[in-house]
C-alpha positions in Angstrom: 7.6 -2.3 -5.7 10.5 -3.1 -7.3 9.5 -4.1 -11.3 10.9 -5.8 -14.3 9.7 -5.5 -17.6 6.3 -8.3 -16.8 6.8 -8.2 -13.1 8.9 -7.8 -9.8 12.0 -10.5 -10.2 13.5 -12.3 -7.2 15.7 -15.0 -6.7 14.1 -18.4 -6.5 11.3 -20.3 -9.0 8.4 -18.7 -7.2 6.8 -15.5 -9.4 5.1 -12.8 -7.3 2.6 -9.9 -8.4 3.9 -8.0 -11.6 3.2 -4.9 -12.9 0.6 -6.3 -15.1 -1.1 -8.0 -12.1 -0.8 -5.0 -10.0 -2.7 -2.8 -12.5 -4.9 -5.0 -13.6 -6.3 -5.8 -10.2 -6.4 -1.8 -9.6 -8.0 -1.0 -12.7 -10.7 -3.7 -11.9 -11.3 -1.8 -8.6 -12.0 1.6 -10.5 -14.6 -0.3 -12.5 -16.3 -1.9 -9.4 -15.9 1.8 -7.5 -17.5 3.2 -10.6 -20.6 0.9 -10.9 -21.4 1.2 -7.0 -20.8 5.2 -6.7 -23.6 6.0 -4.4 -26.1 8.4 -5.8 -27.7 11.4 -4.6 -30.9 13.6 -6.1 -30.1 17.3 -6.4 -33.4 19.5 -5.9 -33.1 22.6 -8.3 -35.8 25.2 -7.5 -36.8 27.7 -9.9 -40.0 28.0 -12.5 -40.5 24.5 -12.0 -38.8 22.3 -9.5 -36.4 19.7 -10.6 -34.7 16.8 -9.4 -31.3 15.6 -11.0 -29.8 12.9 -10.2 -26.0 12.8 -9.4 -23.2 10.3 -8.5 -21.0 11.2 -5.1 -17.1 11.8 -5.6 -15.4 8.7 -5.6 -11.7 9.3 -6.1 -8.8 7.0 -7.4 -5.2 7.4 -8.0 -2.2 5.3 -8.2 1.9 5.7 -8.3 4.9 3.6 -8.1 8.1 3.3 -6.2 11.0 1.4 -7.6 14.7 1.3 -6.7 15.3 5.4 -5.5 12.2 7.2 -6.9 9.0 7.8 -6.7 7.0 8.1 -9.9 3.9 9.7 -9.9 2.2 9.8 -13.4 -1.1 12.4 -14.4 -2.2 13.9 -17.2 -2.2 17.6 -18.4 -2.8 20.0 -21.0 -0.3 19.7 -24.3 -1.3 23.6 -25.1 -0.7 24.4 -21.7 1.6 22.2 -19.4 1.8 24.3 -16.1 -1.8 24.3 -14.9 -4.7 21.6 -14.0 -6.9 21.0 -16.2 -9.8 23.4 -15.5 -12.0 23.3 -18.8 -14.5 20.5 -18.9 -15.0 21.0 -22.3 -12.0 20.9 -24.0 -10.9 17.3 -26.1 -9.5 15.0 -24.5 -7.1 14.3 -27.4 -5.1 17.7 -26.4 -3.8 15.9 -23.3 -1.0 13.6 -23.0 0.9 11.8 -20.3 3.4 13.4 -17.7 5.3 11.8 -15.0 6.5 13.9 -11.2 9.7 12.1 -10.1 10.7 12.1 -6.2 13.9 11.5 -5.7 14.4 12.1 -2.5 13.8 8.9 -0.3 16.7 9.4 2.2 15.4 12.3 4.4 12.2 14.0 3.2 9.8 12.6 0.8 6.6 13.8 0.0 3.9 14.3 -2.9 4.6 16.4 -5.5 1.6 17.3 -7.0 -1.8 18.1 -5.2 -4.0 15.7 -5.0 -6.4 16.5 -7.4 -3.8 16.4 -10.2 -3.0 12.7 -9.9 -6.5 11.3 -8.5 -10.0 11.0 -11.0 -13.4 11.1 -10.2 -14.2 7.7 -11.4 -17.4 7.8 -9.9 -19.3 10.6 -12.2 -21.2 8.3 -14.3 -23.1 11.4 -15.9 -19.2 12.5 -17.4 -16.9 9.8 -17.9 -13.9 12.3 -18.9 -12.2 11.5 -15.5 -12.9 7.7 -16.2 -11.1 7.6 -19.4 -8.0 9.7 -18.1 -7.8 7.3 -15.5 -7.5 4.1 -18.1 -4.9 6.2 -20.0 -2.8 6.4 -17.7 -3.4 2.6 -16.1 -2.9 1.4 -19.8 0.6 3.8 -20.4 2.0 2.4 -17.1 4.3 0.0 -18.4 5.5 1.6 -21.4 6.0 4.7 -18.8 8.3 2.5 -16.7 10.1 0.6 -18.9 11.0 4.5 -20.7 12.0 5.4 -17.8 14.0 2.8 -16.5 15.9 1.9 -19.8 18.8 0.1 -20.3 19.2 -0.8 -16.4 15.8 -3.1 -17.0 16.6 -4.6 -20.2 19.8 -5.4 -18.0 18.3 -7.2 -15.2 15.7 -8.8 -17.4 18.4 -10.6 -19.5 20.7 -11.5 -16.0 20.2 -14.8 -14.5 20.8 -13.1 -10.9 19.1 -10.2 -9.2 21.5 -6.9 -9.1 21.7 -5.2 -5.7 19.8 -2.3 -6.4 17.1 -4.1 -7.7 16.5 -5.6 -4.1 15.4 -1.9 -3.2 12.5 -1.0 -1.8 11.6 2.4 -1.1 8.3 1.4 0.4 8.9 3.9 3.6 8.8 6.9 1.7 5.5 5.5 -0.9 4.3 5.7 2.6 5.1 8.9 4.0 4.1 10.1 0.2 0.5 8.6 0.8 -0.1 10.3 3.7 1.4 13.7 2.9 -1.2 13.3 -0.3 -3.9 12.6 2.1 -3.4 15.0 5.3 -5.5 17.5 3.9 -8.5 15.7 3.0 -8.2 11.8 4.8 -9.0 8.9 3.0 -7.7 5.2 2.3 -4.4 4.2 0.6 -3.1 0.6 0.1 0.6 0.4 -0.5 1.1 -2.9 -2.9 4.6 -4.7 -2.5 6.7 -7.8 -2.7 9.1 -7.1 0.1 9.6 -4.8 3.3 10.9 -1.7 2.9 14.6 -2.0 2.9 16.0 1.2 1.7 15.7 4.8 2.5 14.1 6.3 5.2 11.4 4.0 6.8 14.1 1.3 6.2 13.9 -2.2 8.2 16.8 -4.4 8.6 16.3 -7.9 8.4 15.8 -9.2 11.8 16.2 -12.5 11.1 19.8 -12.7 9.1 23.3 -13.9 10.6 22.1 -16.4 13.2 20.0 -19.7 13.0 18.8 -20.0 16.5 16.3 -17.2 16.8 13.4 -19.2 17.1 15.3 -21.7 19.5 15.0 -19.0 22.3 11.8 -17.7 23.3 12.8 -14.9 24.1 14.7 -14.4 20.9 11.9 -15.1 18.9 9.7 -12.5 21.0 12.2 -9.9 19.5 11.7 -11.2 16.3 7.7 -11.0 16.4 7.8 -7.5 18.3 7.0 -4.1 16.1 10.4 -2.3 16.4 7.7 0.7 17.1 6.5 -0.8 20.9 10.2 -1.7 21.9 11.1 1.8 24.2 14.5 0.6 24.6 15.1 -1.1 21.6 19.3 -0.2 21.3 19.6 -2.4 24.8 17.8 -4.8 23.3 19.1 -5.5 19.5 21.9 -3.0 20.0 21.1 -2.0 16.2 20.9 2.2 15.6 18.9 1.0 12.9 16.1 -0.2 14.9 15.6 2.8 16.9 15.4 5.2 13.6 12.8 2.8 12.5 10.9 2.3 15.0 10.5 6.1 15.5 9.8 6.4 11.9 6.6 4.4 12.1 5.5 5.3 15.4 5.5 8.7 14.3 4.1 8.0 10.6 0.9 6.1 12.1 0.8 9.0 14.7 0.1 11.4 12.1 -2.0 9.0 10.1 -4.6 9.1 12.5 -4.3 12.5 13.2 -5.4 13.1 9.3 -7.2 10.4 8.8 -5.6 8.5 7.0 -6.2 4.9 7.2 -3.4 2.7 5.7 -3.7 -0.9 4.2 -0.5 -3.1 2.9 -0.7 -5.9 1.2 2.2 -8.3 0.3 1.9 -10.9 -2.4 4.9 -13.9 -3.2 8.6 -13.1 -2.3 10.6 -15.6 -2.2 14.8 -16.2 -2.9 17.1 -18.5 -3.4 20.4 -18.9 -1.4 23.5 -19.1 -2.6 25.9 -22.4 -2.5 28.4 -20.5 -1.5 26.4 -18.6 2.0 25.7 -22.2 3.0 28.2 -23.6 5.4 29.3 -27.4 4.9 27.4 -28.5 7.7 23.9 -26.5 7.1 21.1 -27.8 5.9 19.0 -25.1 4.5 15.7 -25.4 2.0 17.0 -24.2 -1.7 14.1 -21.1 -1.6 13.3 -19.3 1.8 11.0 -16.9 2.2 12.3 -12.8 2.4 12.2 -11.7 5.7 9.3 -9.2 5.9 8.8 -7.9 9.4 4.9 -8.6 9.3 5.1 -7.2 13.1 6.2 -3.8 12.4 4.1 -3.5 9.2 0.9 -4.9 10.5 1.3 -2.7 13.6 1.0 1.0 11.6 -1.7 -0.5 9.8 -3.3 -1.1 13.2 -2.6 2.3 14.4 -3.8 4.0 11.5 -7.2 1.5 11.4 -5.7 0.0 8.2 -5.2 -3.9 7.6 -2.5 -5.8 6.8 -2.9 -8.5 4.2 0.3 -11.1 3.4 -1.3 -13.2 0.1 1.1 -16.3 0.5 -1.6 -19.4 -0.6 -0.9 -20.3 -3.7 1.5 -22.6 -5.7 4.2 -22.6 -3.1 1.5 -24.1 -1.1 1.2 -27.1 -3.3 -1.5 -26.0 -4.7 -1.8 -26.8 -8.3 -3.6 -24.2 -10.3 -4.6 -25.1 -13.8 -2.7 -28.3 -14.5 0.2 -25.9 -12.6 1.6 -24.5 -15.9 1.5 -21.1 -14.2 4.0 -19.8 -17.1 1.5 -19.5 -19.9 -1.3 -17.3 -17.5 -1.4 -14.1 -18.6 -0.6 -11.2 -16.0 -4.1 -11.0 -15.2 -5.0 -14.9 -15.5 -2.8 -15.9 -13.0 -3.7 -17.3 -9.7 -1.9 -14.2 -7.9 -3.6 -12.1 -10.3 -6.8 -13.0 -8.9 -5.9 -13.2 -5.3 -4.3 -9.4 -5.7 -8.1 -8.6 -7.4 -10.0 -10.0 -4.8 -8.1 -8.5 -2.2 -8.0 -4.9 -3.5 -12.1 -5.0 -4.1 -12.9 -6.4 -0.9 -11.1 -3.3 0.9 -11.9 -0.9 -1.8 -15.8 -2.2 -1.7 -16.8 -2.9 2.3 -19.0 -0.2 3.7 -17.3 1.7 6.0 -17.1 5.2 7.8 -14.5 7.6 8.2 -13.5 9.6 11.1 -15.3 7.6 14.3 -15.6 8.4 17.8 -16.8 5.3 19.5 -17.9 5.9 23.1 -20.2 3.3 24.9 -23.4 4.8 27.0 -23.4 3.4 30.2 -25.8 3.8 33.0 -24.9 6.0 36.7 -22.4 5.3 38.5 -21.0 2.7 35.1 -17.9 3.6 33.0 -15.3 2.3 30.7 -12.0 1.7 32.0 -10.3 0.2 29.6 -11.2 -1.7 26.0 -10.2 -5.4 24.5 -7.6 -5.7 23.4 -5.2 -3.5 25.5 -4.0 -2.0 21.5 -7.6 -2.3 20.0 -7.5 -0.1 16.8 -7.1 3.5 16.4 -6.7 5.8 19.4 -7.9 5.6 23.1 -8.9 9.0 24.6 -8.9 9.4 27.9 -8.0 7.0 31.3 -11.5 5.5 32.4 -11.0 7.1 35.8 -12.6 10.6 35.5 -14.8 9.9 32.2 -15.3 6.8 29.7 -12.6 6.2 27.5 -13.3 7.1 24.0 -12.1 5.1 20.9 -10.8 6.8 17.8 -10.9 5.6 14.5 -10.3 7.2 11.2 -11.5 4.2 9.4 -14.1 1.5 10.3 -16.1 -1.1 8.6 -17.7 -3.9 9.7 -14.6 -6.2 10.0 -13.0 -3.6 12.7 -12.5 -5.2 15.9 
């Protein structure tokens, strides 16, 4: 998301996740990934049988998106910068840090590197090679940023108000980089962010701005609480192009999600601003911090159709809640009560058994069959009508919390 030099900054008191938070939590998910790596006995035969034990692939990887770009950092070969790194022998001091830049947000974004470039075997507790590359490059994260943002962060760290471009989000294309990363193989992503995506492609206007009354009028507020993806005729509706691009953004994205299996989770911490004196008319009456407008509908709806779950963290000290005498400003990054909601979160996903690639179909006896499931949008896909054969459900991600 969008990053300072100790965390994303937004107008208003309230401090969400920072980039601290964000890697701390992640970097306490490879250690809980690498403890409970399942483990499987290899049978070698030859002049005497034997058995070694082994830990199964378990695969972690993380980038960033911030104002236009994508950065994607991995590590390589000093000697020899143009190919992977193939030989398992060689020290790990000859490596160093590189960063792939996307740049393009606007029309086609997509994952510059293959997948085994950016992502580590955390799970091979017999070789912890992949292990230690993965803390290097959690632990060079910041410095990486703040190198490659500059001057323009220094900037906004020493303004009192937030520039325009650092209200970006390119959150749409992180997406659409995700699941280009993932098509080949499927697996689980989690996007981590402060605020809805709000530029570039995958962009959602704020639904909510220029008018007071939408929650007045039922039928405005339905507008307001509808995915911009289930609207079919959304420009009669809103009149806003906008909309319709979106909405045929996601519908597609999540299409193609389940088609790879690719199962998407987001999870929003804090965002919060203040408005201006000057936006507020003489006779309004408006609460001096407001939450961002987030679009939870249209968010929470891809991560339904790709089997994913949405997760908005929002209880915590804007709640009233006082946390350590509420003298939230001398946590550390990975103290804070955030901090530990972001953890918690993140390990509860990463760590719930699950299964990948499901058909669900239910048995039924002669002359039975399934015409239709509960809810009418349960998750994943419905194959088939109920009227010549049982509907099947399918699912390229379930654990015991899928409904």
């Amino acid at each position: 998301g969008n990053g300072g030099e100790n965390g994303h900054r937004h107008h208003g008191t309230l401090q969400s996740h920072g980039w601290k938070e964000s890697l701390g939590a992640i970097l306490e998910v490879g250690r809980c990934l690498r403890k409970t790596a399942p483990v499987k006995e290899v049978v070698e035969k030859g002049s005497a049988a034997s058995v070694t034990t082994t830990s199964s692939p378990v695969k972690i990887g993380v980038f960033a998106f911030c104002l236009d770009m994508l950065v994607f950092p991995y590590v390589k070969r000093r000697k020899d910068s143009d190919h992977l790194i193939e030989d398992s022998h060689h020290d790990l001091d000859d490596e160093e840090i590189a960063v792939a830049i996307v740049s393009d947000i606007m029309e086609d974004p997509f994952c510059p590197l293959p997948l085994d470039m950016w992502t580590y075997d955390i799970g091979n507790r017999s070789n912890d090679r992949d292990w230690k590359r993965f803390c290097r490059i959690i632990d060079s994260f910041s410095g990486l940023m703040e190198e490659l943002l500059g001057d323009s962060l220094r900037s906004v760290s020493s303004s009192s108000e937030m520039p325009a471009k650092w209200m970006r989000n390119c959150g749409g294309a992180a997406l659409v980089a995700l699941s280009d990363a993932l098509k080949d193989s499927g697996g689980r992503a989690t996007l981590i962010t402060t605020r809805r995506p709000n530029y570039g492609v995958g962009a959602l206007r704020d639904r909510e701005a220029g008018q007071q009354s939408h929650y007045l009028r039922k039928e405005c507020e339905q507008r307001l609480i509808t995915p911009v993806q289930r609207v079919p005729n959304i420009s009669a509706i809103s009149g806003n192009d906008k909309d319709i691009v979106a909405g045929q953004f996601y519908r597609k994205l999540g299409e193609e999600c389940a088609k790879y299996r690719v199962s998407l989770d987001i999870v929003v911490t804090n965002a919060v601003l203040s408005m201006p004196v000057s936006s507020m008319g003489s006779g309004q009456s408006q609460r001096p911090n407001m939450r961002e407008y987030l679009d939870v509908a249209t968010l929470s709806e891809l991560c339904r159709a790709t089997c994913g779950k949405f997760k908005w963290l929002r209880v915590g000290n804007e709640c009233g809640i006082a946390i350590r005498g509420d003298d939230s400003d001398r946590l550390s990054a990975n103290d804070s009560f955030t901090a530990e909601q972001l953890r918690e979160e993140l390990k509860r996903s990463a760590l719930a058994y699950s299964g990948s690639d499901v058909v669900f179909k239910l048995r039924c006896s002669h002359g039975v069959q399934v015409k239709s499931y509960s809810p009418s949008l349960p998750l994943g896909n419905i194959i088939g009508d109920g009227i010549v054969d049982s509907a099947e459900l399918e699912m390229s991600h379930m654990d015991s919390s899928s409904t």
